[in-house]
C-alpha positions, 0 to 999 in steps of 0.5 A: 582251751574253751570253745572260745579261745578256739573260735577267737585263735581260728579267727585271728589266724584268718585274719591274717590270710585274709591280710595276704589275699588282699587283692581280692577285695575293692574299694568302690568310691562315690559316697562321700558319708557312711554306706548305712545299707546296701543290697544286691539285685536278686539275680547279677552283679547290680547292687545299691547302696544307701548313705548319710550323704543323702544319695542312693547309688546303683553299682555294677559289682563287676565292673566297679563303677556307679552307673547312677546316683539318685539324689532324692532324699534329702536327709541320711538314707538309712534303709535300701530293699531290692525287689525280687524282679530286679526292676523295682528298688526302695530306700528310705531315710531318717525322716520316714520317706520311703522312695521306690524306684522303678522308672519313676519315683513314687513316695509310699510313705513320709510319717516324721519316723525314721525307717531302721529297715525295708525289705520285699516279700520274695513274691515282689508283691508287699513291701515291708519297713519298720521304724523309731516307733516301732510300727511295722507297715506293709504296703501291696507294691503295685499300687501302694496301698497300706495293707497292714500296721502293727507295733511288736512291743512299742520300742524301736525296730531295727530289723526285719525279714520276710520268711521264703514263702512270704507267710511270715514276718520277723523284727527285732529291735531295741528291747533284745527281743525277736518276734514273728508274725504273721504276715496278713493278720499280724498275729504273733507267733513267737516271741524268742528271748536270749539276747541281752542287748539291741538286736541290729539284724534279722534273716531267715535261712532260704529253707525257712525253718531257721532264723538268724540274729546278730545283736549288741551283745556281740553274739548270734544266735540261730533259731528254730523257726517253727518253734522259736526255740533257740538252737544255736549261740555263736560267740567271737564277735567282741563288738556290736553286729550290725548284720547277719544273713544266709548265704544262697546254700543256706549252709554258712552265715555271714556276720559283720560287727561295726570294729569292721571285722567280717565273719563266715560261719559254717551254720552247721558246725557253728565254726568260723570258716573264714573273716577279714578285719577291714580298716573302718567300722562296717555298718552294713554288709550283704551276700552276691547271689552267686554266694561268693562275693560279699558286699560291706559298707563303711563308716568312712564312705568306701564300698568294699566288694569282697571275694571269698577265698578260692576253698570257699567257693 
């Protein structure tokens, strides 16, 4: 048996346990299109999620319920960050606005572009999106002032992700290519190859010295992040990923691919540890801060809140 058919038979096999322990999963409604992003408050059991009905919610995973519904944009929202305080949101939609949230609503950005991905520096201080056209803007949070603009390679950027110590800037997008920058010149720093189709999602592991890519190609791929050197290839996904990410440990990654099929991953063995096919394309997913609750949007509108067998907490 190849290392593939073992990863896809582990896989098969969880899925169907993941079937009996379906009580461990919720179904949160609200939105009445596809959940296209969604994030986690930094430091509870608040998330918010952006739609294509043109609304961003505000949830309480543990009690289920939206405790607000935002409808400043008027178009698909496609992005949504939460800052590392926990007081200040964005979101941003297809024609380019970006919104951030605190106790008032001020457009940082409004350019005819579609924003694929925001994202904060983990100091809270910049704020980061990247667009259609493939510029990536940084803005200095207090006072949305544009601090930094730079085009990659010129195709459109569906992904990006601050490094821990915020030095560092990852994107990636159509062309397959994954580049790091530097966060305050925009110099590149690494440029890795390897993945044959659209890469859909960047993350750095909470060490910074790996970083994770989930792509149309079906696999991920584990990097290190001081050389670019590509160390890891994960195959058992046969549909296009839309997310990948660390859990809090930095020891397991979670990736969903659209079929709806959602994987754990033990980072150093590179072996399955769990999954669970959910009913409807998945768009979107991200971890809880307390690294046992996973949160996935659908194509269908329903937000699912997942938690992770009891062997895995």
């Amino acid at each position: 048996m190849s290392r593939l058919e073992a990863i896809l038979s582990v896989l098969a096999a969880s899925i169907a346990i993941s079937a009996v322990g379906a009580h461990e999963i919720r179904e949160l409604k609200g939105h009445l299109a596809p959940v296209y992003a969604v994030a986690f408050h930094p430091k509870d059991a608040r998330l918010i999620t952006g739609s294509f009905d043109g609304s961003v919610r505000f949830w309480n995973a543990a009690t289920g319920r939206c405790e607000n519904a935002v409808r400043g944009h008027g178009v698909k929202v496609t992005a949504v960050a939460m800052a590392p305080d926990g007081e200040t949101a964005a979101a941003a939609d297809v024609e380019g606005m970006i919104v951030r949230r605190d106790d008032s609503a001020a457009v940082v950005q409004s350019e005819g572009k579609c924003v694929y991905a925001l994202a904060y520096s983990p100091d809270g201080r910049w704020l980061a999106a990247c667009s259609e056209d493939g510029c990536v803007k940084i803005w200095d949070g207090s006072d949305n002032r544009l601090c930094q603009s730079f085009s990659p390679n010129g195709g459109a950027l569906y992904s990006l992700a601050f490094s821990p110590d915020g030095n560092r800037v990852a994107t990636a997008g159509l062309d397959g290519t994954i580049t790091i920058h530097d966060h305050f010149s925009g110099e590149v720093l690494h440029t890795l190859t390897g993945h044959t189709e659209a890469v859909y999602s960047v993350s750095f592991a909470p060490d910074g010295r790996s970083l994770a890519s989930g792509s149309g190609d079906g696999t991920i791929r584990l990097w290190d992040a001081d050389t670019g050197k590509e160390t890891t290839c994960l195959a058992g996904h046969s549909d296009a990923i839309y997310h990948v990410s660390f859990d809090p440990t930095g020891q397991r990654l979670l990736s969903a691919e659209t079929s709806g099929l959602v994987v754990l991953w033990d980072r150093n063995s590179g072996e399955p540890q769990h999954s669970h096919r959910f009913p409807c394309r998945i768009l979107c997913a991200a971890f809880a801060p307390d690294g046992q609750h996973i949160a996935a949007g659908s194509d269908k509108g329903p937000l699912y809140l997942m938690e992770l067998p009891k062997h895995l907490r």
